[in-house]
MIBASE-268327 format. One line per 5 residues: their letters; for each residue x, y, z of C-alpha. Coordinates in steps of 0.25 Angstrom, whole numbers, plus 5000, padded with zeros to 4 digits. Layout:
BEGIN
A) X:Y:Z; ...
***
This chain:
BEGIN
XXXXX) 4893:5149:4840; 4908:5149:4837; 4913:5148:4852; 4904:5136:4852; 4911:5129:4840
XXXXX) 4925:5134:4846; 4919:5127:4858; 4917:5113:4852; 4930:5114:4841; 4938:5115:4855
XXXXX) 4932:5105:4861; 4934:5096:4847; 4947:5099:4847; 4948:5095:4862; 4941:5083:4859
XXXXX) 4952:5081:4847; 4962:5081:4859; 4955:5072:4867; 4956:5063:4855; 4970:5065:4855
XXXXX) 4973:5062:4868; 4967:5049:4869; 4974:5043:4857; 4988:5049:4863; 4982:5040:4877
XXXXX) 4978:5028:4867; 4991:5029:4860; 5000:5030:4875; 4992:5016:4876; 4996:5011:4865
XXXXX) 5010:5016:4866; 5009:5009:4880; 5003:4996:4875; 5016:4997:4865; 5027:4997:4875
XXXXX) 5021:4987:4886; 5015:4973:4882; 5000:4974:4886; 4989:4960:4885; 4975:4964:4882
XXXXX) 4969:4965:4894; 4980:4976:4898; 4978:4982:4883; 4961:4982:4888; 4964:4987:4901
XXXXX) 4971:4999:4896; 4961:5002:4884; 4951:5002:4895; 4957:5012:4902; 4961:5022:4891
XXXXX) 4945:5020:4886; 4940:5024:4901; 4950:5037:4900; 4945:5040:4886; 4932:5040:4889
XXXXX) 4931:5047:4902; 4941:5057:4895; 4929:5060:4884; 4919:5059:4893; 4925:5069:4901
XXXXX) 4927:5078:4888; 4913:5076:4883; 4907:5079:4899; 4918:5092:4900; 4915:5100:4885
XXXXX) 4902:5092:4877; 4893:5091:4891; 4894:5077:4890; 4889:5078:4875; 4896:5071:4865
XXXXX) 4899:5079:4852; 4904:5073:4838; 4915:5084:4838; 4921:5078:4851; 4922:5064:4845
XXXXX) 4927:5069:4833; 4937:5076:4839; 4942:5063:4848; 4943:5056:4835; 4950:5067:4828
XXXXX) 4960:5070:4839; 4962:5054:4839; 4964:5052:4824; 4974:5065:4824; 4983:5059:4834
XXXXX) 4982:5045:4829; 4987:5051:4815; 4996:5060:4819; 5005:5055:4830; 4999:5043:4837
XXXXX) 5002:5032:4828; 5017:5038:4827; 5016:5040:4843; 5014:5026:4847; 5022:5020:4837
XXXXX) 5035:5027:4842; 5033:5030:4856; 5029:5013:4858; 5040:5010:4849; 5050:5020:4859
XXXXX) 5043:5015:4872; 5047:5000:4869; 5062:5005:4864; 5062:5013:4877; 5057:5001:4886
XXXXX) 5067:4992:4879; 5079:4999:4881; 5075:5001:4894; 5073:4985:4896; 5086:4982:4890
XXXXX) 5093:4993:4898; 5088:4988:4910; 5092:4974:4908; 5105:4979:4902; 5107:4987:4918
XXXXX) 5101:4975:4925; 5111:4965:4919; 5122:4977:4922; 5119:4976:4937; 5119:4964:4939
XXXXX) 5132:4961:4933; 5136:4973:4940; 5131:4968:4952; 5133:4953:4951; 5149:4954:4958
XXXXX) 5144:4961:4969; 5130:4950:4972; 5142:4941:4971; 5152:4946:4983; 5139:4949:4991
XXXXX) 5135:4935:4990; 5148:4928:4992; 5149:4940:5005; 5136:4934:5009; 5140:4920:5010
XXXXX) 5154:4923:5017; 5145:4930:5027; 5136:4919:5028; 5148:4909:5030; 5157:4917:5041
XXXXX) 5141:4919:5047; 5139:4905:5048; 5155:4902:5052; 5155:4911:5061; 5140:4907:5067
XXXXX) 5145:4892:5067; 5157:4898:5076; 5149:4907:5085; 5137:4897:5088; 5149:4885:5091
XXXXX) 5157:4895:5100; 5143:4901:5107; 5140:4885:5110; 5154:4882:5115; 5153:4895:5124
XXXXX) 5139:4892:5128; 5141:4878:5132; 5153:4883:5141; 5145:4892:5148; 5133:4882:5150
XXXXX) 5142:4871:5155; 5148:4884:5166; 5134:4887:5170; 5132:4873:5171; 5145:4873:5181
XXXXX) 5140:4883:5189; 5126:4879:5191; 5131:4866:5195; 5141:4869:5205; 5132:4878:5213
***
């Protein structure tokens, strides 16, 4: 008789953690939803999931220790394991950890502007003599082409009109 009611006390107390843990995983989501902006299908989406996880989570439980049996100690422990970490830390635990996310995710943004502003003046001298290199490669190309295509005509016209000579006087 006590080992049974040892049995059942541990598996409340399991059931307590089990209640625990899904508010810590409800509370992640809501920290979550805190720190990056969400529409309500989005919000729905997610809800959806956690739901699913939740539930395949107790059934698993229920399946694993209770034969698939439901037992009033086991719901009692989810909600007690629930209310505790809800009235304990969870309240205190998103508040702060949301509120040092979105710090965190500012001053990452701003530092990162703040770099990206500092490289390109950094790097604005040097895009500035590449692109006036470029064009004066561009231009001496485009003399220089001019040049060679006028002296290759000259030469081949030369050597046509020779050929043309030569033809002829045979």
């Amino acid at each position: 008789m006590s080992e049974l009611v040892t049995t059942e006390f541990v598996l409340f107390l399991y059931a307590a953690y089990f209640g625990i843990e899904i508010a810590f995983v409800y509370d992640m989501l809501r920290i979550f939803r805190r720190v990056v902006g969400h529409n309500r299908l989005a919000m729905a989406f997610e809800d959806f999931l956690y739901w699913l996880w939740v539930g395949i989570k107790a059934f698993l439980m229920l399946y694993e220790y209770h034969n698939g049996r439901l037992r009033f100690y086991t719901i009692l422990g989810v909600c007690a394991g629930i209310f505790l970490y809800t009235v304990s830390v969870g309240s205190l635990f998103v508040k702060y950890s949301a509120k040092l996310l979105n710090k965190t995710k500012t001053g990452a943004f701003n530092a990162a502007e703040k770099a990206g502003k500092k490289a390109e003046s950094v790097l604005e001298k040097p895009k500035r003599a590449a692109k006036a290199k470029v064009y004066a490669l561009r231009e001496l190309l485009y003399r220089k082409g001019r040049y060679f295509s006028r002296t290759l005509k000259k030469k081949l016209t030369v050597f046509y009109k020779m050929i043309k000579i030569v033809l002829c006087k045979h």
